[in-house]
N, C-alpha and C positions, 0 to 999 in steps of 0.2 A: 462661474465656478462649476469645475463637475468635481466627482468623486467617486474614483474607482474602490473596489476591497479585494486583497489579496491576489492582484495578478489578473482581476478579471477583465472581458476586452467590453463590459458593460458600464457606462456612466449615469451617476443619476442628479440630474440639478436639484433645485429646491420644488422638489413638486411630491405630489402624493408615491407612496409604497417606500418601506423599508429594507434597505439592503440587510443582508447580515452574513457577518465574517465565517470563516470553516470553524466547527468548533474546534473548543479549548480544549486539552483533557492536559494533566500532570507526567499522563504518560506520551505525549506525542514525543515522537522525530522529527517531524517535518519540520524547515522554519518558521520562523514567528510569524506571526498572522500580522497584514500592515493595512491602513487605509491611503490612499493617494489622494491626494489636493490636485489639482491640474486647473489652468488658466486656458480657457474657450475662447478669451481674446487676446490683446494686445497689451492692456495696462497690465500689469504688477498691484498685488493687493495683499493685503495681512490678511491670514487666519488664525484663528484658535481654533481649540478641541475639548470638551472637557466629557469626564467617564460620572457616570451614574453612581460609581462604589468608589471606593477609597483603594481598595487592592487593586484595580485596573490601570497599572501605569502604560501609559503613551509617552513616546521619546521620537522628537520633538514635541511640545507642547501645541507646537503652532509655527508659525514665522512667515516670511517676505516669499512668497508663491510669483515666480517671474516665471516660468513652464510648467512645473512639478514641484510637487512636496514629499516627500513620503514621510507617514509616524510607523512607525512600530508597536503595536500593543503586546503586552504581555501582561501577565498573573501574578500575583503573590500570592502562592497554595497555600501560604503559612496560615493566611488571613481570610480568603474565600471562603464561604460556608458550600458544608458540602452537600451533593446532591446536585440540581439542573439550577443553574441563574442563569435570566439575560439581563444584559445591563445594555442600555441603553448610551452610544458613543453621540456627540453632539460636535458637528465641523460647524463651526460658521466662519464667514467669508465674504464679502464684495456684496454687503448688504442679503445677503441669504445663509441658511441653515441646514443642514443634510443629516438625520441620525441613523445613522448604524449601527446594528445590533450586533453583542456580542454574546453566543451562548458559551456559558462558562459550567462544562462537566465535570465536578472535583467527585469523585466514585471515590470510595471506600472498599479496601479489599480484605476480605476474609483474608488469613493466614491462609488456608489452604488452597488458595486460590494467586498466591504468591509466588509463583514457578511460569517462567517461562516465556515467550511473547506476549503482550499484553494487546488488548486494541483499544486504538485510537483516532478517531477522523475516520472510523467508517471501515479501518482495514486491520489485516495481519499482513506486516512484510518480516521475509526471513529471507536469508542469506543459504543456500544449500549447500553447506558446507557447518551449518551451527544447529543441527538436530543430531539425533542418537542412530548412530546404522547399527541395525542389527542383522548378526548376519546366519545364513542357512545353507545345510550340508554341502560346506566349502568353500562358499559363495560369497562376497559380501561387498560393500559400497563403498569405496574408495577416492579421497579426495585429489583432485587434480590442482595446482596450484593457477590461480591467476588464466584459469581458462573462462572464466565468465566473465560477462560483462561489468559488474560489479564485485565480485569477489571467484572464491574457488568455484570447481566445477564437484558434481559429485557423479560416476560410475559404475556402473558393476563392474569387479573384477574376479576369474580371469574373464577377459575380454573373451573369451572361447565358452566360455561358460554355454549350456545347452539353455532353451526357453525353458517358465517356468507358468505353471497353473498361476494364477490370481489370487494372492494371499497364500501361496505356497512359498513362495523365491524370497528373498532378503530385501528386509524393507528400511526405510528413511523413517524414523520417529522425529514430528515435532510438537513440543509440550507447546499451549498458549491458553490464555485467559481472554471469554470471548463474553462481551456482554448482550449482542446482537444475536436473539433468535427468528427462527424460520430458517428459510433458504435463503443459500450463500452462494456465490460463487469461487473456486480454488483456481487461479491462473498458474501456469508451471513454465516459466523460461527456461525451455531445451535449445542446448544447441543445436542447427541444422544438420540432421544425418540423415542416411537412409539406410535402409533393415541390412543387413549382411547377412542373412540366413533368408532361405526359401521357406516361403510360406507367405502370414497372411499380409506383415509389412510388420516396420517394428512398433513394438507396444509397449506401451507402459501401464500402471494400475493406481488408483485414490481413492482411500476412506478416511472416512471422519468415525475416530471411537469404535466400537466394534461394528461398526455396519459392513455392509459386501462391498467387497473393493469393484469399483468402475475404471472400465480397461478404456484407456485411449489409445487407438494406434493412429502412432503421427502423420504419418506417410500418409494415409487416406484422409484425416485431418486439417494436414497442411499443404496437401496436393506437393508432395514432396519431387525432386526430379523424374521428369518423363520421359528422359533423351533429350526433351527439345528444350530444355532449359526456361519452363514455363517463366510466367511473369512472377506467380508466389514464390518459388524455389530463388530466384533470383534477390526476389526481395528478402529473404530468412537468413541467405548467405551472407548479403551486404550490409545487415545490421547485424548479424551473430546472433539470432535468436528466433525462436520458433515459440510462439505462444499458441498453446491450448489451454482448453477450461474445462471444468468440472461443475456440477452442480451438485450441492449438501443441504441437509436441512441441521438445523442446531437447536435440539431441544429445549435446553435450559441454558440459561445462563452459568460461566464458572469457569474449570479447566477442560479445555478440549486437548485429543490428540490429533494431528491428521498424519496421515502414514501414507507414504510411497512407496510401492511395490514393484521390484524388479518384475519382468514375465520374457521383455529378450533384452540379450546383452547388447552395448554400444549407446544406450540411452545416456544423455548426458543434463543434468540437472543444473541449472545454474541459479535458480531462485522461486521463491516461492511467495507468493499473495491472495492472502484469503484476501476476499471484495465482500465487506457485511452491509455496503448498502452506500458507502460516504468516496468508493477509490475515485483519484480525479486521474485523468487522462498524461502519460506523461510518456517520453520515449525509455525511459531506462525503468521506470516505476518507482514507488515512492522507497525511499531509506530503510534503513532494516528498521524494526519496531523497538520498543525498550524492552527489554530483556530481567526479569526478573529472577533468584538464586537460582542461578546457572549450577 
């Protein structure tokens, strides 16, 4: 008998070290967290599963494992006590036993702290297209329909618009509830451009809360086209996306803003992921986050 958690390409028989699932929070998007049964040989054999709490439902309980099993865990938040639990999951199978742990995050939110992207599993995902643009002398952010990979695109427009200083130009507000302090990372899925105005290449700007906006210019970033049609330019264009990063620190716990700042026009936004320490590696990035009174 092995036993994968949640996708992983790692198995563990019946021998010493504890697996444990991505946490649980109330607020995730992602799907459910599942454990896998798999057969290492030939025969067919029964399992069971049982959870440590009573709110810890797994669907199946167990059954006839001929390749693969998969359960499904999930929460009754009705019922979990709040605060950090792990509960301990128990597979047994073909004469041996595997426990898996599950940490189960039931957080409690201030009212004021009720606004916005929440995190969960480690991140902030937002869609650039579902924050506040605000806009300056003329200038402002303007949504593209179904130009991103997962949702809208966001722009400065007019497309003519001159560059703009760092926290001068019209910015991207997005509210979120961050319980992860220190430093953070902010990913920004831009479309693949390249600057249309002479100068330093195009650029864009991110702060967290009132700090100094940090300018990224993409082109020097992403080693953007050089004539010769480099291997990254090639790669950015064939999947429609251009990832850069940011690095933030996060004080306290509670509501954060992070703000995007125009500085040259043509920049195109297609999503956003704060990484507070849990992102897992994926090609599109994980789902938008839960969203609280919008």
């Amino acid at each position: 008998m092995g036993v994968a958690v949640d996708g992983s390409d790692q198995w563990w028989p019946a021998a010493p070290g504890r697996p444990v699932l991505p946490e649980f929070s109330p607020f995730q998007s992602t799907p459910a967290q599942y454990v896998d049964v798999f057969n290492r040989g030939r025969t067919p054999f029964r399992c069971t599963v049982t959870a440590g709490a009573p709110w810890v439902r797994i669907e199946p309980r167990g059954g006839r494992v001929d390749e693969e099993l998969r359960m499904t865990v999930r929460i009754d938040w009705a019922r979990a006590p709040k605060g950090t639990t792990t509960v301990p999951i128990t597979v047994s199978g073909a004469g041996r036993s595997v426990v898996v742990d599950a940490m189960v995050l039931n957080r409690s939110l201030p009212v004021t702290w009720r606004h916005g992207f929440v995190e969960a599993g480690g991140h902030v995902s937002m869609e650039a297209d579902h924050g506040d643009a605000v806009p300056a002398a003329g200038v402002s952010w303007r949504r593209v329909p179904d130009l991103g990979r997962t949702g809208a695109g966001m722009t400065p427009f007019p497309v003519t618009a001159p560059s703009r200083a760092a926290g001068a130009g019209p910015r991207l507000e997005y509210r979120m509830t961050l319980f992860t302090t220190g430093p953070v990372t902010v990913w920004a899925y831009l479309s693949p451009r390249n600057n249309v105005l002479q100068g330093a290449g195009l650029r864009y700007a991110v702060s967290l809360d009132d700090a100094a906006p940090q300018v990224v210019n993409i082109t020097k970033a992403s080693g953007a086209d050089d004539t010769t049609m480099n291997r990254q330019w090639e790669r950015t264009t064939s999947d429609n996306v251009n990832l850069t990063s940011t690095r933030h620190v996060v004080a306290a716990p509670g509501p954060h803003v992070l703000k995007v700042w125009m500085i040259d026009p043509a920049v195109v936004v297609q999503k956003l992921v704060v990484d507070t320490g849990g992102l897992r590696p994926s090609y599109l990035g994980p789902p938008e986050s839960t969203r609280l009174g919008r």
